[in-house]
PASEBA-1860 file (N, C-alpha, C; in nm, 3 decimals):
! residues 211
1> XXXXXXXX> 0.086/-0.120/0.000/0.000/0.000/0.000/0.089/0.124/0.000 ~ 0.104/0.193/-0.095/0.161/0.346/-0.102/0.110/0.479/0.042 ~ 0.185/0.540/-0.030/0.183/0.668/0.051/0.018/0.738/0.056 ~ 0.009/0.759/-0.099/-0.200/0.816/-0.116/-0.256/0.743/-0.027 ~ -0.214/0.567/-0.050/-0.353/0.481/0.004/-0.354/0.507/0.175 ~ -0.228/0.485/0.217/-0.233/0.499/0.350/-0.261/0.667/0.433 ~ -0.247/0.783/0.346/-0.337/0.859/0.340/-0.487/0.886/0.380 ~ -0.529/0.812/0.266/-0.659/0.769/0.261/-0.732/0.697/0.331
9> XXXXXXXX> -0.656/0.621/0.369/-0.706/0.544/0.485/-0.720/0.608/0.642 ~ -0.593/0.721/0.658/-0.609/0.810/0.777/-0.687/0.923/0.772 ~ -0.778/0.955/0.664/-0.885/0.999/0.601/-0.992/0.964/0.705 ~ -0.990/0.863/0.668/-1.152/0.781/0.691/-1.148/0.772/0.839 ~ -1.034/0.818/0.906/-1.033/0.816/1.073/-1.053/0.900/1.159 ~ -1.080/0.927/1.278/-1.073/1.018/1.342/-0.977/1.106/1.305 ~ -0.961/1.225/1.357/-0.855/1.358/1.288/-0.735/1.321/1.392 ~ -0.613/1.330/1.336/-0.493/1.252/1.393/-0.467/1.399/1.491
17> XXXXXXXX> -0.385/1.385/1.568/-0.279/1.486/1.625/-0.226/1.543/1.578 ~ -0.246/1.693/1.598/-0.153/1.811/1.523/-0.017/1.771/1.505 ~ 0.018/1.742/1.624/0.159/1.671/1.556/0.219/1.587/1.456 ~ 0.118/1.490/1.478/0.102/1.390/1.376/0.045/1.420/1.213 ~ -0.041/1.537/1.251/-0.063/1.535/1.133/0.025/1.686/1.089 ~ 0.117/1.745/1.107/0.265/1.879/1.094/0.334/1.678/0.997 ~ 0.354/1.626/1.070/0.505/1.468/1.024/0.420/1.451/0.885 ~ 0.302/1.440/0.866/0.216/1.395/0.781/0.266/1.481/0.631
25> XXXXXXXX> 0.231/1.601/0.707/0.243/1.672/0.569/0.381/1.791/0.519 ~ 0.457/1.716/0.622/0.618/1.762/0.634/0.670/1.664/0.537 ~ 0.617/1.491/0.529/0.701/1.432/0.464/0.626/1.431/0.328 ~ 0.535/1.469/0.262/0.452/1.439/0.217/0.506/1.577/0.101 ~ 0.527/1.659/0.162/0.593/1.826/0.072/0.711/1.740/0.047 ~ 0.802/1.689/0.111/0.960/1.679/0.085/0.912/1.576/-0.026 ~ 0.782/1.455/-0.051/0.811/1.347/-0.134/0.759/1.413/-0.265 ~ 0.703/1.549/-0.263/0.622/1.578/-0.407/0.768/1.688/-0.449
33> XXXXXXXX> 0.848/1.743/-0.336/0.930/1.826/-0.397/1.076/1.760/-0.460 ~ 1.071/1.670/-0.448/1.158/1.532/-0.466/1.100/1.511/-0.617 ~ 0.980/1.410/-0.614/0.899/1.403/-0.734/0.904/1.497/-0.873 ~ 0.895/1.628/-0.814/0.920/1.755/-0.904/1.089/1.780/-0.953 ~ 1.130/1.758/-0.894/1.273/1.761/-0.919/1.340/1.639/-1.009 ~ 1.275/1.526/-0.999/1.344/1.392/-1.055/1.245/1.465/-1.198 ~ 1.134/1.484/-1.192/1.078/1.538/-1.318/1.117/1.600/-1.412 ~ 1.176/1.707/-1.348/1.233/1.825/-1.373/1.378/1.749/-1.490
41> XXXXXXXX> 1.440/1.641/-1.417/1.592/1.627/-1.475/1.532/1.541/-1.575 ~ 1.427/1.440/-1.588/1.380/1.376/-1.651/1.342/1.438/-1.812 ~ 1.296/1.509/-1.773/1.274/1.645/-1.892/1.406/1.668/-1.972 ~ 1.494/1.753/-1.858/1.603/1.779/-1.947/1.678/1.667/-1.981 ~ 1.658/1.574/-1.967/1.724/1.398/-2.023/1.626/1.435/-2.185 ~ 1.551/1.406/-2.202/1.489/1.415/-2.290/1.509/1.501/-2.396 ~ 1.521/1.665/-2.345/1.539/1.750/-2.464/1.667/1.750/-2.509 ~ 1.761/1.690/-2.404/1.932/1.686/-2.495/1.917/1.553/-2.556
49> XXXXXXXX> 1.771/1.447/-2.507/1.774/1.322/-2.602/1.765/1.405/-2.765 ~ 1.667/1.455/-2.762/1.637/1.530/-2.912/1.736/1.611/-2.962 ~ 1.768/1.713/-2.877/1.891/1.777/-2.937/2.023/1.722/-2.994 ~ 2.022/1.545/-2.927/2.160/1.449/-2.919/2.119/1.396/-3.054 ~ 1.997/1.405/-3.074/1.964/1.304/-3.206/1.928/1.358/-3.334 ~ 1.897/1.503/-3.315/1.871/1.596/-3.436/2.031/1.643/-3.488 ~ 2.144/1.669/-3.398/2.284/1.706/-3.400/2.297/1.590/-3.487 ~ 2.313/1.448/-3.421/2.401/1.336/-3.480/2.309/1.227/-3.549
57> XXXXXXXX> 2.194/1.286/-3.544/2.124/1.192/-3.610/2.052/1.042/-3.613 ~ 2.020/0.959/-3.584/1.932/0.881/-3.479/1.784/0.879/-3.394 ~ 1.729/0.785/-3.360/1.650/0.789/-3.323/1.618/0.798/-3.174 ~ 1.589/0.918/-3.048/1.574/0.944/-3.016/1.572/0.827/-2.895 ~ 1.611/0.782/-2.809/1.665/0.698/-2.675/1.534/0.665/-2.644 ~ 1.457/0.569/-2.628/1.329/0.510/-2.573/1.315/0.522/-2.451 ~ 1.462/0.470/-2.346/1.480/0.473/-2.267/1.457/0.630/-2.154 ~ 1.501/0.726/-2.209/1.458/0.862/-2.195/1.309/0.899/-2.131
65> XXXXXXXX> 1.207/0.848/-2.213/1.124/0.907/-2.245/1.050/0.771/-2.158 ~ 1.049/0.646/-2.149/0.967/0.639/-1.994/1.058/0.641/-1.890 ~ 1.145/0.699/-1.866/1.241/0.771/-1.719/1.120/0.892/-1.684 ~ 1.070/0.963/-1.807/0.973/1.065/-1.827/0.874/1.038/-1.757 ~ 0.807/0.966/-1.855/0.685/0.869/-1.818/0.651/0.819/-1.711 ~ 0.767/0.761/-1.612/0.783/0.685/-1.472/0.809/0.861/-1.450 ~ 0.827/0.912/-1.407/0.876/1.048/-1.301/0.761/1.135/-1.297 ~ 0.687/1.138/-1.409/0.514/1.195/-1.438/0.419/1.167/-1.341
73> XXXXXXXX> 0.448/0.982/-1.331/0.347/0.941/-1.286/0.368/0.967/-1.158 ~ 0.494/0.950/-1.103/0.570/0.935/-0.961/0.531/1.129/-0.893 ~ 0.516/1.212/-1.011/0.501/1.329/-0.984/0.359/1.350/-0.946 ~ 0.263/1.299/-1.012/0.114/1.295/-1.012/0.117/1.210/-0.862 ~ 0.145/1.116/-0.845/0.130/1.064/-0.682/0.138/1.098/-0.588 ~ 0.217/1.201/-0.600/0.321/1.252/-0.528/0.216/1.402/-0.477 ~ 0.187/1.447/-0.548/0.083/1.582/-0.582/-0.051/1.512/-0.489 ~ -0.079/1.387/-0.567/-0.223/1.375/-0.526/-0.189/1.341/-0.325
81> XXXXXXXX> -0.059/1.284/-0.316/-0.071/1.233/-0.195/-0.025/1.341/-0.113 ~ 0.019/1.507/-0.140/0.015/1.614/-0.049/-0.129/1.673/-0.041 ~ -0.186/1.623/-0.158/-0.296/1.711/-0.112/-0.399/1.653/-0.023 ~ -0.387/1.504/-0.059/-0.432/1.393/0.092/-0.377/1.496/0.217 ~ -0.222/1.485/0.238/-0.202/1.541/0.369/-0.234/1.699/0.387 ~ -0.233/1.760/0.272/-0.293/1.896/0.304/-0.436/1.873/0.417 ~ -0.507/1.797/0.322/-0.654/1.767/0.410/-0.677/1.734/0.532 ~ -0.569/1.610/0.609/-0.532/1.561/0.673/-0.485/1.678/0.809
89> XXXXXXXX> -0.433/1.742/0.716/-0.354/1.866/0.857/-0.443/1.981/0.876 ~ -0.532/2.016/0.769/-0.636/2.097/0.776/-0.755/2.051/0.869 ~ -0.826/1.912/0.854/-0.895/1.866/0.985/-0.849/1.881/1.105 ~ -0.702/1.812/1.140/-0.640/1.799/1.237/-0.663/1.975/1.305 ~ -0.641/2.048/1.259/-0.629/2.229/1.284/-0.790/2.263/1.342 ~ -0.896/2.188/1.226/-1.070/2.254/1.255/-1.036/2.206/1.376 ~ -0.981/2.011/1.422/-1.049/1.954/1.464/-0.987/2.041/1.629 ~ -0.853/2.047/1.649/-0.817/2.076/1.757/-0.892/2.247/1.791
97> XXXXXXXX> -0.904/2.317/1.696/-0.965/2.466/1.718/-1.162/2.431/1.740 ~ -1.158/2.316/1.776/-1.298/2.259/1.785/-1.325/2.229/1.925 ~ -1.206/2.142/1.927/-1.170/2.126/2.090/-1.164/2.225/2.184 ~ -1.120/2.300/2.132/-1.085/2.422/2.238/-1.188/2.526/2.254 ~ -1.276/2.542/2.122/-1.375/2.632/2.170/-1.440/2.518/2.277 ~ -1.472/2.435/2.253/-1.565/2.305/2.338/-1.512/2.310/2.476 ~ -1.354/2.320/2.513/-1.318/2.322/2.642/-1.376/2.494/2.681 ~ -1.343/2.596/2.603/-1.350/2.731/2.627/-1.543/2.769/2.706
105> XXXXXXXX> -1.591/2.680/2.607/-1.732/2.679/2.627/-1.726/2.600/2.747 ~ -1.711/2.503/2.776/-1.734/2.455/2.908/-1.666/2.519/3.056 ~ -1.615/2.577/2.992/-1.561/2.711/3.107/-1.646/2.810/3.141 ~ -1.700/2.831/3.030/-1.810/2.941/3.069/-1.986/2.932/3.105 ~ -1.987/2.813/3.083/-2.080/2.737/3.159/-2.070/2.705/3.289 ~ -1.927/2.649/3.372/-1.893/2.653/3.484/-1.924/2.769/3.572 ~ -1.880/2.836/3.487/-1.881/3.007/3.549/-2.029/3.076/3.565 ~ -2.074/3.042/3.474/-2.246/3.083/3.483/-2.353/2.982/3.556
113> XXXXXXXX> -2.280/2.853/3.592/-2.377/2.775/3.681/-2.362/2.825/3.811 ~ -2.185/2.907/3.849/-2.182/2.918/3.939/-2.212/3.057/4.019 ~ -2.243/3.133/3.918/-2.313/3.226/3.935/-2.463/3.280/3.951 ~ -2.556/3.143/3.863/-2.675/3.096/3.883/-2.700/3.076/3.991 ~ -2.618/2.992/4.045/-2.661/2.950/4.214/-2.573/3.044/4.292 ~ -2.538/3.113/4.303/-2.526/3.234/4.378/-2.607/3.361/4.372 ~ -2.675/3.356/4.193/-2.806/3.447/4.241/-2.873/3.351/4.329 ~ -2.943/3.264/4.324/-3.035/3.185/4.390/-3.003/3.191/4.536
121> XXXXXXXX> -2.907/3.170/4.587/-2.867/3.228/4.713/-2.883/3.350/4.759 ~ -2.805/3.445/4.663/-2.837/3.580/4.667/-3.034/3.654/4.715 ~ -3.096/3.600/4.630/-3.244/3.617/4.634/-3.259/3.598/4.803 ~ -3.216/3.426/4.808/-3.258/3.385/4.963/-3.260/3.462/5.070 ~ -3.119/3.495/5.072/-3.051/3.600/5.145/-3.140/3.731/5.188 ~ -3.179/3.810/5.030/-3.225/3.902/5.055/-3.400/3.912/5.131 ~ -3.420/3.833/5.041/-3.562/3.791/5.111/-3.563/3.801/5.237 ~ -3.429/3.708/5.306/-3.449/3.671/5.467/-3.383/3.843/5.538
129> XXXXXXXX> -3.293/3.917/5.442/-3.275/4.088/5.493/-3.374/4.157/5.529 ~ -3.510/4.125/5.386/-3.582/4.208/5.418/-3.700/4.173/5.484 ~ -3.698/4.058/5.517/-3.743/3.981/5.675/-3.728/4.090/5.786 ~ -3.613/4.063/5.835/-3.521/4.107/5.942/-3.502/4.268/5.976 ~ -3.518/4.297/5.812/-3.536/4.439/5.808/-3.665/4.527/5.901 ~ -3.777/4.416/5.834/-3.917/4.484/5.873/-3.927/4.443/6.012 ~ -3.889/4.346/6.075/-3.873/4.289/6.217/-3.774/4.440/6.290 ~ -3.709/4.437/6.263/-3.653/4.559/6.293/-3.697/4.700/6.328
137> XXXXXXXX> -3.765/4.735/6.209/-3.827/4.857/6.200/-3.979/4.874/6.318 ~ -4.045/4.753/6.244/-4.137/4.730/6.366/-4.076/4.727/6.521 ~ -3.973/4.679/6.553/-3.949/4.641/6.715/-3.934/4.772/6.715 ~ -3.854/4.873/6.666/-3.790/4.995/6.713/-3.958/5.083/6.701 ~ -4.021/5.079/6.632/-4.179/5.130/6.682/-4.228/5.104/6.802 ~ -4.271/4.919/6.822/-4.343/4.907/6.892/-4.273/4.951/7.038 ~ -4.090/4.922/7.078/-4.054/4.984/7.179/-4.078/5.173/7.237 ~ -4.052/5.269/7.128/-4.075/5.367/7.160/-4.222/5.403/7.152
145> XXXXXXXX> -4.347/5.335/7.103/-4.443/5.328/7.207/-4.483/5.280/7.308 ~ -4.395/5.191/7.369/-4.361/5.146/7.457/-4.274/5.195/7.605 ~ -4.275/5.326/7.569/-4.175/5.402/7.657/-4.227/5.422/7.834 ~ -4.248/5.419/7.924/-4.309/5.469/8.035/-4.279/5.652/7.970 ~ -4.435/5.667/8.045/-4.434/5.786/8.032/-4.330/5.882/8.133 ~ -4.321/6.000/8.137/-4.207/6.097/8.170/-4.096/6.011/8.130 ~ -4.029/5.890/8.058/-3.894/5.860/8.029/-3.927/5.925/7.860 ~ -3.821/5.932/7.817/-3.739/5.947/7.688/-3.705/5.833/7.619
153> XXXXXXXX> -3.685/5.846/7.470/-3.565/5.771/7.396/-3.444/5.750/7.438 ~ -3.367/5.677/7.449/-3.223/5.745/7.483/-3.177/5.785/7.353 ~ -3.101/5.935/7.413/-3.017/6.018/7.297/-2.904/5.906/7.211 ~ -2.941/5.970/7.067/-2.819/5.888/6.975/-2.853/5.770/6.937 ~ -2.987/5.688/7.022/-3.041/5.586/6.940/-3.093/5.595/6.850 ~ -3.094/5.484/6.699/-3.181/5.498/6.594/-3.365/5.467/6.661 ~ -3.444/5.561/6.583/-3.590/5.584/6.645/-3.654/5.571/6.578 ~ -3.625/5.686/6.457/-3.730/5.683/6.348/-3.702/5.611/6.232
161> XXXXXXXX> -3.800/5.600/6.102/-3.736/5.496/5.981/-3.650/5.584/5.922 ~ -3.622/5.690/5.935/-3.497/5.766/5.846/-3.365/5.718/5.937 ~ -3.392/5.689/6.059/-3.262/5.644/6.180/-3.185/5.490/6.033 ~ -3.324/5.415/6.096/-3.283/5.322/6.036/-3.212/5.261/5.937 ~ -3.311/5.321/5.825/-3.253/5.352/5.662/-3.080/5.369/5.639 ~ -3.092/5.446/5.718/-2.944/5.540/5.753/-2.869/5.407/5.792 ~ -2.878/5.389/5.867/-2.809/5.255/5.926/-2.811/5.123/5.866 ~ -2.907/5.083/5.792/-2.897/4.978/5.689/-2.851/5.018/5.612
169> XXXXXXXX> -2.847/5.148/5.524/-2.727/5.168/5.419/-2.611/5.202/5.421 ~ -2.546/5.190/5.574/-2.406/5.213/5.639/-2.358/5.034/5.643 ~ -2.474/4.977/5.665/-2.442/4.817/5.719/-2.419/4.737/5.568 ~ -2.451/4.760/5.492/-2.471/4.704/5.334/-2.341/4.757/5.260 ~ -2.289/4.879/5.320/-2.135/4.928/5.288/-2.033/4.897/5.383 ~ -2.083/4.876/5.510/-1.979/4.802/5.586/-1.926/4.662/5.487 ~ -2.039/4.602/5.482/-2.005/4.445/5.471/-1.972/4.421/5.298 ~ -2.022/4.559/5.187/-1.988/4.453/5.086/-1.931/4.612/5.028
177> XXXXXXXX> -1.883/4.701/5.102/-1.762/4.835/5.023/-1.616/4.749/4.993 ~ -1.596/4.764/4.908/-1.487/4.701/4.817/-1.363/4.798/4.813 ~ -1.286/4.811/4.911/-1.183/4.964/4.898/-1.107/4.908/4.765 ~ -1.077/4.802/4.732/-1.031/4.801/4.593/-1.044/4.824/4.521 ~ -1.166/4.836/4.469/-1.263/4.883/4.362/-1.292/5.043/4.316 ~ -1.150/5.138/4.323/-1.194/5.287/4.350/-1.337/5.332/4.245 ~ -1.372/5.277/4.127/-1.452/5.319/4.049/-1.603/5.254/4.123 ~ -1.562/5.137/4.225/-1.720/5.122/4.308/-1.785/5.008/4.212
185> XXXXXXXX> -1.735/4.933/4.081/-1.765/4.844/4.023/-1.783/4.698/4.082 ~ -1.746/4.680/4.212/-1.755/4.557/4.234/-1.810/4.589/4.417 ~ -1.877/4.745/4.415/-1.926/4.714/4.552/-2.071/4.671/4.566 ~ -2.146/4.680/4.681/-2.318/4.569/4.716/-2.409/4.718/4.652 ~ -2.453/4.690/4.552/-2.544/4.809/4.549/-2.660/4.817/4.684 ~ -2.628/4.949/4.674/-2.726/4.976/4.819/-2.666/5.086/4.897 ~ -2.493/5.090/4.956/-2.472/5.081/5.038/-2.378/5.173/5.036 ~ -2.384/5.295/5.158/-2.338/5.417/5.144/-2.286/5.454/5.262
193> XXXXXXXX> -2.188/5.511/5.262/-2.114/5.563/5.383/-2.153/5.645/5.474 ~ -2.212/5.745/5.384/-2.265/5.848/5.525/-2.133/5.940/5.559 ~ -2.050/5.898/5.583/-1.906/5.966/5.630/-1.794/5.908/5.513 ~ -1.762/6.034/5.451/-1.655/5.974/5.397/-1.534/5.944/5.400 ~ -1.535/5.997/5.515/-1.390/5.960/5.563/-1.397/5.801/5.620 ~ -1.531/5.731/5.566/-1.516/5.541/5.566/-1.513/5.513/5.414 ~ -1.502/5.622/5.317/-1.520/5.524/5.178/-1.398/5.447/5.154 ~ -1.261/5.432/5.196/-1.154/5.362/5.165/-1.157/5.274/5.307
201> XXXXXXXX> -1.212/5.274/5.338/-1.201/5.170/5.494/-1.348/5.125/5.551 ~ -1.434/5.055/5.445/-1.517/5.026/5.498/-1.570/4.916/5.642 ~ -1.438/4.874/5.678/-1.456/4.751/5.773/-1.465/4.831/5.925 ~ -1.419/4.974/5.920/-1.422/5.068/5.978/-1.570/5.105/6.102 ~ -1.647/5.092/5.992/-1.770/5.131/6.012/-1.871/5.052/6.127 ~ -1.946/5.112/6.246/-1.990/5.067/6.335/-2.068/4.926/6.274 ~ -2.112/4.812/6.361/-2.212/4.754/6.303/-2.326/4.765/6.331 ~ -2.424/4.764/6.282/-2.582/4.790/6.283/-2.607/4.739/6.409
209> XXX> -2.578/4.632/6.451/-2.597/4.566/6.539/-2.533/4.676/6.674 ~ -2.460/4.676/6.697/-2.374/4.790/6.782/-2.435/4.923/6.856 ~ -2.533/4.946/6.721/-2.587/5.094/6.755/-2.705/5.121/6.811
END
């Protein structure tokens, strides 16, 4: 079986290894540029056959002319069996730039499942904030109607829902202000300092709980 057939046969297979298929069509150029060259001298055998025999007269060397004949054909094989490996190294190229979007894609699926279920968490979360939130707001009502009369609030406690507000959007920048982030691209929307002398030091900041 020749060089085409066994070609042809790695054709009909799965797409070989880039590597394998670079050897494929490395040896495959050197056997057609070989081919072209024995052609090439084959030729000029021939035209000094004619020139040898029109000078001195005679009939033209038989022998010559299938050296021709054999180097034609050997040239045509030779052609047809690079362009086998042309094909060969061209799959091999889709096939591996196939692979890789396929790994590339499964990367970014990773990344978006895992971000899926971190909204889904995320939601939970908030839901159970704004639970906690309204539990909140209510206790700090129902206590300051709750006051004995002639007592007070105590001074500096949060009282009213603007207290609060205030303080949940100090607590939402405590916990998710990003001092890395100077453009604020990766901080908790919501969540505001109040003092800026906490926007580069948000861990700074009292906790809700605290006040």
């Amino acid at each position: 079986m020749g060089l085409f057939e066994n070609l042809l046969k790695l054709r009909a297979q799965p797409p070989v290894t880039p590597a394998h298929a670079e050897a494929i069509l490395t040896r495959a150029q050197k056997k057609h540029a070989a081919a072209l060259a024995h052609a090439a001298r084959c030729r000029r055998a021939v035209e000094d056959a004619v020139l040898d025999a029109a000078h001195n007269g005679g009939d033209e060397p038989a022998r010559v002319h299938r050296d021709l004949e054999l180097a034609m054909r050997e040239e045509t094989a030779a052609a047809r069996s690079l362009d086998a490996a042309v094909a060969i190294h061209h799959a091999s190229q889709s096939a591996e730039r196939a692979a890789r979007r396929r790994a590339q894609l499964d990367v970014v699926r990773s990344h978006l499942a895992a971000s899926d279920a971190a909204a889904e968490l995320f939601s939970q979360a908030q839901a159970e904030a704004c639970r906690q939130f309204r539990v909140m707001v209510e206790g700090r009502e129902a206590a300051m109607n709750s006051v004995p009369d002639g007592s007070g609030w105590p001074s500096g406690s949060m009282a009213v829902f603007g207290d609060l507000k205030h303080a949940a959007e100090a607590e939402l920048f405590r916990l998710g202000g990003d001092a890395s982030s100077l453009d604020g691209s990766r901080r908790f929307p919501g969540g505001k300092p109040h003092d800026f002398a906490m926007l580069n030091q948000p861990e700074k900041i009292e906790p809700i709980a605290d006040q």
